[in-house]
N, C-alpha and C positions, 0 to 999 in steps of 0.2 A: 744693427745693419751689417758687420764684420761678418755674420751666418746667411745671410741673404744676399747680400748684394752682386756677387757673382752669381746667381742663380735667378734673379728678375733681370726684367727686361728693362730699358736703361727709362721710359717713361715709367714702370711702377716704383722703381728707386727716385726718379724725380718727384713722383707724386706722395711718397712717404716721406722724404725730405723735406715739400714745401708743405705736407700737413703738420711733419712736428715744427717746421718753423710759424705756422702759422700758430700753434701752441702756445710755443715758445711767447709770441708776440700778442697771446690775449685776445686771438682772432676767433678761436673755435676752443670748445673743451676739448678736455681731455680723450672724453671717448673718439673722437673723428681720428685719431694717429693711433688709439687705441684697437678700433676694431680693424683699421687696416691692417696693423701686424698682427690680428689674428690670423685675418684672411691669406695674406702669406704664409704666416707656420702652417696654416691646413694643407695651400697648395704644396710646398715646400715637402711637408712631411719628415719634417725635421724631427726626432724623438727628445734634443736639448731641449729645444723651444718649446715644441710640446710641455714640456714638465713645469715651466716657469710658474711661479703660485702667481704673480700680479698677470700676468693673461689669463689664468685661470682661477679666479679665487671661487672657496667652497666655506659658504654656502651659497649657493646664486644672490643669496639676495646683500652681499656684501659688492656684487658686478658695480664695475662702471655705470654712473649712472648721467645725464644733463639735468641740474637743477639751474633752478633760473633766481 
């Protein structure tokens, strides 16, 4: 959040907040806070974040996944 959060607008910080809280609390998987802060490092175009291996792990088929 420390690379973003000056850079979003104060509902997409709200809305990433209450997604990992809702995580946090066993509401939603992993992937729901997950792909948001994709979608930030893309718009962002941050080249840190970019690099990170857990938003981008290789091979795809190691990705975030929703198992039930």
């Amino acid at each position: 959040m420390d690379y973003s959060k000056k850079d979003l607008s104060r509902d997409e910080n709200q809305g990433l907040l209450a997604a990992i809280g809702e995580y946090h609390g066993s509401l939603i998987p992993l992937i729901s806070p997950a792909m948001l802060l994709n979608r930030y490092v893309r718009k962002l175009d941050q080249p840190y974040l970019k690099q990170q291996f857990y938003l981008n792990p290789n091979p795809a088929e190691l990705k975030l996944r929703n198992h039930v």
